[in-house]
N, C-alpha and C positions, 0 to 999 in steps of 0.2 A: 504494500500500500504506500503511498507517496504521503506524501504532508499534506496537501491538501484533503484528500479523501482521510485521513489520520483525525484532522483538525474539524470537516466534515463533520466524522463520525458521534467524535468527541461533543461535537455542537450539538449534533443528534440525541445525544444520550442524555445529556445535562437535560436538554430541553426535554423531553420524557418523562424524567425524572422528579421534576418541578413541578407539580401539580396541585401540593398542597394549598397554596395560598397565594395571592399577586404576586409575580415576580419579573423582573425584569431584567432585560440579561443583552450588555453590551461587550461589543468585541475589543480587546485593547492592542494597542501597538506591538507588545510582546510577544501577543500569541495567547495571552492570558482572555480570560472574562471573568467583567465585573457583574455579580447579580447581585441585584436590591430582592428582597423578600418585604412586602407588607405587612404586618399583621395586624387583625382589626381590634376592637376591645373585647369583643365578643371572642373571637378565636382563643385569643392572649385566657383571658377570664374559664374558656373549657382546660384550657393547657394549666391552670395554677389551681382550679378544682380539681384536677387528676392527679395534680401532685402533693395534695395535703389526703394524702393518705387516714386521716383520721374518722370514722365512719362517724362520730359525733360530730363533724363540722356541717354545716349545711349553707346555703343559702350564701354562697360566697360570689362577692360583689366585685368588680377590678375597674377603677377610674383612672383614666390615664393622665398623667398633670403632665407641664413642661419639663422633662427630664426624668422622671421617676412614676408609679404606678402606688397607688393607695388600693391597697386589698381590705376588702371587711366581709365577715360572714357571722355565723349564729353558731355554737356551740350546745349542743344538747348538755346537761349536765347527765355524769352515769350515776349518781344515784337519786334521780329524780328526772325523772324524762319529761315531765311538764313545765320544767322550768327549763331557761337558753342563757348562755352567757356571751356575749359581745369578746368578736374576735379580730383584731385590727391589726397592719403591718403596713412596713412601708417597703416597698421590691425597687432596687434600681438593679437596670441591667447593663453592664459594664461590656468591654473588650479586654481580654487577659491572656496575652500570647497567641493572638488570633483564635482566639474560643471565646463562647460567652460563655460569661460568670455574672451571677445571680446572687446580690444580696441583701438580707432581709436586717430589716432596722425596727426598733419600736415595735416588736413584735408581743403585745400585749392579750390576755384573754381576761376582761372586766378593771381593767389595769392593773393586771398582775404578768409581769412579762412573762414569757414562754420561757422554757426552759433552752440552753442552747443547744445540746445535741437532736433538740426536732430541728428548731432553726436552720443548724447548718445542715441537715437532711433536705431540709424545703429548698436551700438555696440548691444544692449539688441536682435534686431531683429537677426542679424549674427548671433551672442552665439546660440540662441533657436535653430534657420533651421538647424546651422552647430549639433549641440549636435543630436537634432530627427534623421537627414541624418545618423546620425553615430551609435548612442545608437537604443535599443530598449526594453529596459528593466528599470523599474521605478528601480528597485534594482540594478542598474549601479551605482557605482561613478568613477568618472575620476580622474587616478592616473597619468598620465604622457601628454603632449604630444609633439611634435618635429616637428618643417617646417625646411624642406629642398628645396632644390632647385627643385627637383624631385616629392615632395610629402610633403604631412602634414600627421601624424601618431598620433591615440588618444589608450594609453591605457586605458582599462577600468577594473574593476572588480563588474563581479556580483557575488550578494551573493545567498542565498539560503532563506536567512530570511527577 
């Protein structure tokens, strides 16, 4: 195969591969592509309810501010299931060696903060689902990304090698 049909290919595959959510995907001077990944509040908000693994949370909320994500949900209490406790966190999602990393602040349940080993569970857990949701290529690294009010945005670039 020559470089072209290689390069082709390669454009083929990514493209395929991409289905999860808006993405957009430009060709760069190297030989590389840069792809933007969307994601909406609502995608973001299924993606951080799957990863608070705790069957007592419910009803988790994701608001997306200038720069960071305010999470809130309801906690069942376990010895008393008709009463709910107020579960609140603050998610900023960072770029860390061209991977996301995911971390969580103010992570309170009726303002008693969380314990950290869920914490850095929720972080490691979010980073994974949100990067797979987003990426689909092992030769991804993340170069940028941006929460706005409207939307969280991850550039990427894949290489070829």
């Amino acid at each position: 195969m020559n470089n072209i049909s290689k390069l082709s290919l390669l454009f083929l595959i990514v493209l395929l591969l991409v289905t999860a959510c808006n993405k957009d995907i430009v060709r760069n001077d190297d030989g590389s592509f840069t792809m933007d990944t969307t994601i909406s509040q609502q995608e973001l908000q299924e993606v951080i309810t799957s990863s608070i693994t705790d069957p007592l949370v419910k009803n988790v909320t994701v608001s997306l501010q200038s720069g960071y994500v305010l999470v809130s949900g309801e906690r069942q209490r376990l010895n008393d299931a008709s009463k709910t406790d107020t579960l609140t966190f603050r998610l900023d999602l960072i770029v860390s060696n061209g991977q996301l990393a995911a971390t969580i602040t103010k992570a309170q349940i009726d303002g008693v903060p969380i314990e950290q080993n869920r914490v850095d569970n929720w972080n490691q857990t979010i980073a994974n689902r949100l990067a797979n949701f987003s990426k689909r290529s092992e030769k991804a690294t993340l170069q940028d990304i941006s929460v706005t009010p409207e939307s969280v945005t991850m550039s990427w670039k894949i290489t070829r090698q």
